[in-house]
Phi, psi and omega in degrees: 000323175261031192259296200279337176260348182259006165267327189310299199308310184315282171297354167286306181308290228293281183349301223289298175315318171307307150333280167301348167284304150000250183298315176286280191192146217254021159244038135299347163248016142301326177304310162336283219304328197285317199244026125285326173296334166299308208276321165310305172282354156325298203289349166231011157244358200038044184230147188220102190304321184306307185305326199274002182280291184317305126006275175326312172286326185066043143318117185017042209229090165260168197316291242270324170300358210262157177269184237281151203061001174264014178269128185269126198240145162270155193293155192255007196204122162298122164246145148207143189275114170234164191265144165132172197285151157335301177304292198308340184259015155289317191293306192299313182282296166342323167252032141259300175327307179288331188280337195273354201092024173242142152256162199257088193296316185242172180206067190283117184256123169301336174305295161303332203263325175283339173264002150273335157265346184226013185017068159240140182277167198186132182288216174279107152215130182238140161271108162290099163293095186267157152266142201204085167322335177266341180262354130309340179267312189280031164239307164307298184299347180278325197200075189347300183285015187274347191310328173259059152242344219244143003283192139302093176302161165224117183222139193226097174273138178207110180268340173225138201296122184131278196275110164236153172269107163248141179237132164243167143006108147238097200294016236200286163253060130272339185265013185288323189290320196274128164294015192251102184296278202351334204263327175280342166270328175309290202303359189247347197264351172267352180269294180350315184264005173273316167301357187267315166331300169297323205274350200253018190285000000 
């Protein structure tokens, strides 16, 4: 993307500068001359005043375009750490869910499930698939294939007795991936209420 405005931007002078050499005064091409000469040397120091204008700004630069170690992801998951047994911060994140529209569609607990396939010990950790249903239906109708996003995970873990950790979703960068703008206010208004869940723990 920021590739495609510092060329637009580029071929626009040389037009513009022509022109006006044309019809004003021909030292309107010093401007021509000014910005081939940018762009020639672009191409063997790789620096661009225009791109680092653009940068700044934050101007046609998404996670995915940015270059490799300068990229900004957004974080994928809301967390918090609380104190008290397990069983009680499953109930607890479960009736947050529901004040928020969500119902608990799945329920993995790993613990059991590693130590039946593979009789490996594994501390508590479960995964909730939660739904919020009208907003699943206005997501699906925006984009048929978001279904193998769906649900909203939830995992709620304790690696030391006492202490668990909940993490949900955060619906907001799964959708840096998806190509549908209709699809970002459901992700902001399901991430907000997913964030409300963890904060209100």
């Amino acid at each position: 993307m920021k590739e495609i405005i510092v060329r637009a931007v580029a071929g626009s002078l040389i037009l513009i500068s022509l022109l006006l050499a044309i019809y004003v005064s021909p030292k309107w091409l010093w401007l021509t001359g000014f910005v081939g000469l940018n762009l020639l040397q672009s191409s063997f120091t790789r620096f661009c005043p225009l791109e680092k204008i653009l940068e700044r700004l934050r101007i046609g630069s998404p996670a995915g375009d940015q270059p490799a170690g300068k990229a900004t992801f957004m974080k994928y998951y809301f967390n918090k750490k609380i104190t008290g047994s397990f069983e009680e911060a499953v109930q607890k994140v479960t009736e947050g869910l529901s004040r928020e529209g969500f119902g608990v569609l799945t329920e993995i607990d790993i613990k059991a499930t590693m130590k039946k396939k593979l009789g490996e010990d594994f501390y508590n950790y479960k995964i909730l698939g939660a739904c919020n249903p009208p907003y699943a239906h206005k997501a699906l109708l925006a984009e048929d294939k978001i279904g193998t996003m769906l649900p909203c995970n939830v995992i709620v873990q304790e690696k030391e007795s006492g202490k668990v950790e909940v993490s949900a979703i955060n619906p907001m960068a799964s959708m840096q991936s998806v190509p549908n703008d209709a699809l970002q206010p459901i992700a902001k208004e399901i991430s907000n209420r997913l964030k409300k869940v963890i904060d209100e723990l």
